[in-house]
C-alpha positions as CSV (number, residue, x, y, z in Angstrom):
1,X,-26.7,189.6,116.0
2,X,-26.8,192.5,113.8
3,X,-28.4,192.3,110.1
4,X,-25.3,193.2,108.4
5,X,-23.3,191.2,110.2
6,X,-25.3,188.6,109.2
7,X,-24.8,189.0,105.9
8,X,-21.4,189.3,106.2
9,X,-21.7,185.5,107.6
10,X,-21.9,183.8,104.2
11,X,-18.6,183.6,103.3
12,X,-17.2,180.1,102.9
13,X,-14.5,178.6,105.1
14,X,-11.2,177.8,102.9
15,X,-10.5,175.0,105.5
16,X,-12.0,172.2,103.6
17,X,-9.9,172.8,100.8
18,X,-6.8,173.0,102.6
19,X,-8.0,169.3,103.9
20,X,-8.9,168.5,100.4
21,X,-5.0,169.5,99.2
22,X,-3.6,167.3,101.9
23,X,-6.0,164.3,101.2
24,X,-5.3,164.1,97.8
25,X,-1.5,164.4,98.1
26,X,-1.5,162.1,100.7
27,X,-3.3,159.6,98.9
28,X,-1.3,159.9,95.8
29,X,1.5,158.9,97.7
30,X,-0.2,156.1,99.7
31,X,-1.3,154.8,96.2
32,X,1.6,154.9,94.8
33,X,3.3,153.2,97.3
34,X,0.9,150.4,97.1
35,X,1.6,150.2,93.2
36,X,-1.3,151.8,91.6
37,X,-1.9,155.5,90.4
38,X,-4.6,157.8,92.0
39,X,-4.1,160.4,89.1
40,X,-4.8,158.7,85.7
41,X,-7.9,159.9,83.7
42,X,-9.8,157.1,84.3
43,X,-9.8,157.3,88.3
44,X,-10.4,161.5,87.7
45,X,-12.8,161.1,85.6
46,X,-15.0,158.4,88.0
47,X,-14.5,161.4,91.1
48,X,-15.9,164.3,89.0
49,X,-18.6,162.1,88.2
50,X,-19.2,160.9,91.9
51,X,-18.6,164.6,92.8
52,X,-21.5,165.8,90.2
53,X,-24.1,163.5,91.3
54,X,-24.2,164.4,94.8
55,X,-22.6,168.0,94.3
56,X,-26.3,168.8,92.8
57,X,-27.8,167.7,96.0
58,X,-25.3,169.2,97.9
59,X,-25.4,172.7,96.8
60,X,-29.6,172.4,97.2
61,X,-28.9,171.2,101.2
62,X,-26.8,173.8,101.5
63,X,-29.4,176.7,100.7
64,X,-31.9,175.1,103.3
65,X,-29.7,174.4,106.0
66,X,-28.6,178.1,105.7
67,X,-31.9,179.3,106.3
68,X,-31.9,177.1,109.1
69,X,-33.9,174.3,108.1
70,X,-33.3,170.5,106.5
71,X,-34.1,168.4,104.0
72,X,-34.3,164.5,104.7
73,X,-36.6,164.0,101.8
74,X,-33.6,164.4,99.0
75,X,-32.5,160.7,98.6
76,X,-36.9,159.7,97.7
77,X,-36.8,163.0,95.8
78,X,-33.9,161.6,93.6
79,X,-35.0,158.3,93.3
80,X,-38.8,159.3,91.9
81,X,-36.9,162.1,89.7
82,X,-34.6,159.4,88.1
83,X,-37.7,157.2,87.6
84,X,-40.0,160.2,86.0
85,X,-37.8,161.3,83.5
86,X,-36.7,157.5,82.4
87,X,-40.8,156.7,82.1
88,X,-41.5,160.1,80.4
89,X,-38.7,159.6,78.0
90,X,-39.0,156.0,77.3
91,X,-36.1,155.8,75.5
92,X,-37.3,159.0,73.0
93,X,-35.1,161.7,71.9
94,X,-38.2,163.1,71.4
95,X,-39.4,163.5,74.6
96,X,-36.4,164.6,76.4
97,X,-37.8,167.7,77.1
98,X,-41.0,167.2,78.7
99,X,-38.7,164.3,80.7
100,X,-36.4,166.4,82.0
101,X,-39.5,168.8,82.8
102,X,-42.1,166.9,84.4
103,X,-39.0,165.1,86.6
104,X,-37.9,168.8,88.0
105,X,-41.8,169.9,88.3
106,X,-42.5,167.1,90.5
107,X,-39.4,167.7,92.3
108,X,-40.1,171.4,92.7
109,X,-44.2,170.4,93.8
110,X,-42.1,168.0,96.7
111,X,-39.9,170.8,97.5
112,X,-43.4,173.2,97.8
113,X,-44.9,170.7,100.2
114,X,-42.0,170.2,102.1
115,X,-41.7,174.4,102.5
116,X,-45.3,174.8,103.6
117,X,-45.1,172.1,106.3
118,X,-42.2,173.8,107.6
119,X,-43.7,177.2,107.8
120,X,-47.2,177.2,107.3
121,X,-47.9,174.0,109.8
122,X,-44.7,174.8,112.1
123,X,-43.7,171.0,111.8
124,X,-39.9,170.3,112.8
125,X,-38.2,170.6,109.3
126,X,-36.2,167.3,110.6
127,X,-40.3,165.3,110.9
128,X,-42.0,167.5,107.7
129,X,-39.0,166.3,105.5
130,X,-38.3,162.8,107.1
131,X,-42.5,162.3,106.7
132,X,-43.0,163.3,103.5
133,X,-39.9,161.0,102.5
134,X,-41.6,158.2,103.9
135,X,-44.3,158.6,102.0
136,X,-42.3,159.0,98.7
137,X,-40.7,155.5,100.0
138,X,-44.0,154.2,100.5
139,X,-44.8,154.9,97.1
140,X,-41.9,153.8,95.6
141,X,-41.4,150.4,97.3
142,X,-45.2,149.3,96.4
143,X,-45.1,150.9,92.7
144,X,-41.7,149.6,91.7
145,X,-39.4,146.2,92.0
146,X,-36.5,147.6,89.7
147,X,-35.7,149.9,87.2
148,X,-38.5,151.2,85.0
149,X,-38.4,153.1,82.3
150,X,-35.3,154.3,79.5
151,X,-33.3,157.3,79.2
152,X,-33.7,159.2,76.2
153,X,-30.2,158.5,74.3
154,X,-29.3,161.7,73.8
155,X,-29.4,162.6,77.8
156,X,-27.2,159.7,78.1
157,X,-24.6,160.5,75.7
158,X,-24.4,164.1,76.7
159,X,-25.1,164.5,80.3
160,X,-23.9,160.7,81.6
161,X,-20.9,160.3,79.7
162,X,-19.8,162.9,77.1
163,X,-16.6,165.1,78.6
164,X,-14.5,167.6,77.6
165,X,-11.0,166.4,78.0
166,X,-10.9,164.8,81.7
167,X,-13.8,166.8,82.5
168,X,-17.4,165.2,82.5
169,X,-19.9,167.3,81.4
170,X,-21.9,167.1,84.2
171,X,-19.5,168.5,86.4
172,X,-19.3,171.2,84.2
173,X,-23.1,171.3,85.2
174,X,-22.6,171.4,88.3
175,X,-19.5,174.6,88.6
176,X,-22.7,176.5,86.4
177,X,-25.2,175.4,89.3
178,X,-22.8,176.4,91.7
179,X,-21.9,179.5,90.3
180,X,-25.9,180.5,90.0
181,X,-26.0,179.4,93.8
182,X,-23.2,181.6,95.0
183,X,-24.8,184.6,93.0
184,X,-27.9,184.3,94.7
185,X,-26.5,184.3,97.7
186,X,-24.1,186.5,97.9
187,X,-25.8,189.3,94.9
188,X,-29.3,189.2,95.6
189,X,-31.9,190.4,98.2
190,X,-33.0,186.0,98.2
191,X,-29.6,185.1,99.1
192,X,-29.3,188.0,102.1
193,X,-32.8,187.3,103.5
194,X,-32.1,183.5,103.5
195,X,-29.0,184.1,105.5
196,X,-30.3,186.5,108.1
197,X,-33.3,184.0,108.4
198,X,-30.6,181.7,108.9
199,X,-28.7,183.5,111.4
200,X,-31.9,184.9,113.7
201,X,-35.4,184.7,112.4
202,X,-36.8,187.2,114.8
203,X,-34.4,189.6,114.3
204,X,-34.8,189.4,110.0
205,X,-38.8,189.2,110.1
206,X,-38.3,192.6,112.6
207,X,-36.2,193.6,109.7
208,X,-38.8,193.2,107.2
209,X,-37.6,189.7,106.0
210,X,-40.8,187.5,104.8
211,X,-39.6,184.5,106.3
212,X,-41.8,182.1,105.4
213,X,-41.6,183.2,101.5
214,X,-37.7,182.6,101.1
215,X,-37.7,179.3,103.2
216,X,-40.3,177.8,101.1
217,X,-38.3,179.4,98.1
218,X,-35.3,177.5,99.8
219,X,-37.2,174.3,100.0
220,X,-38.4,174.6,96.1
221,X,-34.6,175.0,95.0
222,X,-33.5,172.1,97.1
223,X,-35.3,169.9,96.2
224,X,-34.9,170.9,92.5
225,X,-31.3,170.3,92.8
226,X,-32.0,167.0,94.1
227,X,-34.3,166.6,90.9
228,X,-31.5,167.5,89.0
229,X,-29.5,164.8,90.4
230,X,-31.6,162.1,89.6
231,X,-31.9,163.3,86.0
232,X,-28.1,163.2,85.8
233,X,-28.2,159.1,87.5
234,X,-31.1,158.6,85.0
235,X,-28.5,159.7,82.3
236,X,-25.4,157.9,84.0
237,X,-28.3,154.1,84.3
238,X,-30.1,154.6,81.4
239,X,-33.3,153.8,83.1
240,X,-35.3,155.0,86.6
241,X,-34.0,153.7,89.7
242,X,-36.3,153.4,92.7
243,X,-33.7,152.7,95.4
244,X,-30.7,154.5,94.1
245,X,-31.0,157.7,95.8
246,X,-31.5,155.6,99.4
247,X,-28.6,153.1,98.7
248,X,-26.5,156.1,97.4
249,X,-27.0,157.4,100.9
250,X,-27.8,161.1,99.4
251,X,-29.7,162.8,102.0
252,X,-27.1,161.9,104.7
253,X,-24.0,162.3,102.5
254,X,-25.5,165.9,101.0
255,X,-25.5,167.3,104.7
256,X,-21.9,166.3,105.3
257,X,-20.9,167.8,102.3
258,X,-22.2,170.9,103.9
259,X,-20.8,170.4,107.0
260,X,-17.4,169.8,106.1
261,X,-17.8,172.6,104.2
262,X,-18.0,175.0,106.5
263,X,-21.5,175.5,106.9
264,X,-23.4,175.6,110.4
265,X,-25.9,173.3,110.7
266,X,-27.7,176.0,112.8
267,X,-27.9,178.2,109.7
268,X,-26.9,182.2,109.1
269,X,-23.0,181.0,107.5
270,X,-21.4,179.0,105.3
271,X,-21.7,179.0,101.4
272,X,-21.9,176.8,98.3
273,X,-18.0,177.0,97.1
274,X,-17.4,175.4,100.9
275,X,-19.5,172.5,100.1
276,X,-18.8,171.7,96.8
277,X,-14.9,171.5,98.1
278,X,-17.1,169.3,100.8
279,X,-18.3,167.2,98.1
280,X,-14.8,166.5,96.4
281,X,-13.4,165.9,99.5
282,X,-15.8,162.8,100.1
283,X,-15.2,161.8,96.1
284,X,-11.8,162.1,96.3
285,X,-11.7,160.0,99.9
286,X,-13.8,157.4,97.9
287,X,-11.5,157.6,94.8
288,X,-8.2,156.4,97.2
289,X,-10.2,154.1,98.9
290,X,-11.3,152.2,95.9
291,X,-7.9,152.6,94.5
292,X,-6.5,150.8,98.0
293,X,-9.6,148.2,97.6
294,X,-10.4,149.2,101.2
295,X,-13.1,147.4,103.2
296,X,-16.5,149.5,102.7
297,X,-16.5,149.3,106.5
298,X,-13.6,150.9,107.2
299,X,-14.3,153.4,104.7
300,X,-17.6,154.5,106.6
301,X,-15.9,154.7,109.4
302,X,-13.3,157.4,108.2
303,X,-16.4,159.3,106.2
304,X,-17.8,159.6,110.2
305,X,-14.6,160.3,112.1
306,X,-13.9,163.6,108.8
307,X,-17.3,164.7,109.3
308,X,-16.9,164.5,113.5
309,X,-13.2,166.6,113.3
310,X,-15.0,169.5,111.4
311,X,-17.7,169.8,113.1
312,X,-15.3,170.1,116.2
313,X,-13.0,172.4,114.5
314,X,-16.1,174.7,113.4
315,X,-17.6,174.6,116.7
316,X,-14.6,175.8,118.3
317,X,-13.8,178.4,116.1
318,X,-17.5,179.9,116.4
319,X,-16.6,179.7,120.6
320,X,-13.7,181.7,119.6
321,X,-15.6,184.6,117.8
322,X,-18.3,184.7,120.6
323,X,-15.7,184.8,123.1
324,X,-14.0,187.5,121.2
């Protein structure tokens, strides 16, 4: 594969929001039939909030698995974040700042370590990221037995719960996050080495490409995204949550984001737009489902057969191409 056309690769698939059209008017119709409304403020207002917490994550998985790696660590990541910011803060206004700053540092130094072992060490980003997750979950089951910690006020009338009109404000956050995401990858010399890295790591370090440098960069932002996300729980709790980025099921719901998305779990295409209409997708399945009061069961089981059909679809589109 050619460098351009590797470049070329990162453009989203517009499938997922054709998918995401049909769900939702399907649903309203479903719901409506069953007496209820899916599209009130209230139930909008609980998606975009679903949508922003693991939309942060999301967009983070998305950069690594572009570059042809993983991240299995995220859920640990967000659970320790939620739980450094709450104990930094301790229910200060005053020290929101160094909260919010020490919780994405330690994130970021996670991020670093999870980089290195992928590059530096050669470990299988799938072991590296699962291991040092298990060791953030060692930590956090023998340090913690509930929430710890209080969220500075402030952060949790802003960033948990203040909207403007229908619209959280931390979905705002997360179309700016987005946005910075798609710029780096589609305007900067980051954003085309990560893809070509992505796409064929011979072929990009031949081409110059420091590999190793832009999938440890990928690592940092991930897991800074998933920092980011348990800030915004902290802020949504009002306290640090040991278990909430495990029983929120953020590491494996983050990659199917990106998969339904449109982006290859190989690497070298895809983009962040795809995934966050991945994310809403998910939230707005989870919206009609609570709506419907269906079994939790059932609704797993529909998350599993979505994320099945477009892996199918996407790999039999990318047979087409090669064939073609």
């Amino acid at each position: 594969m050619s460098f351009p056309s590797l470049l070329s690769a990162r453009r989203p698939v517009p499938g997922v929001f054709v998918a995401l059209t049909l769900t939702l008017a399907i649903g309203w119709l479903v719901v409506l039939v069953d007496g209820g409304q899916l599209f009130n403020q209230s139930t909008t207002v609980s998606l975009l909030h679903v949508a922003a917490g693991l939309g942060f994550v999301a967009v983070g998985q998305t950069l690594v698995i572009l570059g042809g790696s993983l991240d299995l660590s995220v859920a640990y990541v967000i659970s320790l974040s939620t739980l450094v910011a709450a104990e930094t803060m301790n229910g200060s206004d005053g020290a929101l700042g160094p909260g919010i700053g020490l919780a994405l540092a330690v994130s970021a130094g996670i991020g670093l370590l999870n980089g290195l072992l992928v590059t530096k060490l050669r470990v299988n980003a799938f072991i590296a990221t699962l291991g040092v997750g298990l060791l953030l979950k060692g930590y956090l089951d023998s340090g913690y037995d509930g929430p710890a910690g209080t969220t500075s006020p402030t952060l949790v009338q802003t960033l948990g719960y203040q909207r403007v009109g229908p619209v959280p404000l931390s979905f705002l956050l997360l179309a700016a996050v987005t946005g910075m995401a798609w710029f780096a990858l589609s305007r900067t010399r980051f954003g085309h080495h990560l893809v070509a890295v992505g796409g064929d790591a011979e072929v990009a370090r031949l081409s110059g490409v420091r590999n190793d440098r832009v999938l440890v960069t990928a690592h940092v932002l991930c897991s800074l995204c998933a920092g980011l996300t348990g800030i915004y729980l902290a802020s949504r709790l009002g306290s640090g949550a040991p278990r909430v980025g495990t029983e929120g099921l953020y590491d494996l719901e983050s990659i199917a984001a990106v998969v339904i998305g449109g982006t290859a779990l190989a690497g070298g295409r895809g983009g962040v737009v795809g995934t966050v209409g991945g994310v809403l997708l998910l939230a707005s399945i989870d919206a009609i489902f609570n709506q419907l009061e269906v079994d939790s069961f059932f609704k797993q089981v529909i998350r599993g057969a979505i994320i099945i059909a477009a892996v199918a679809v996407y790999a039999r589109r990318a047979l087409r191409k090669a064939a073609s």
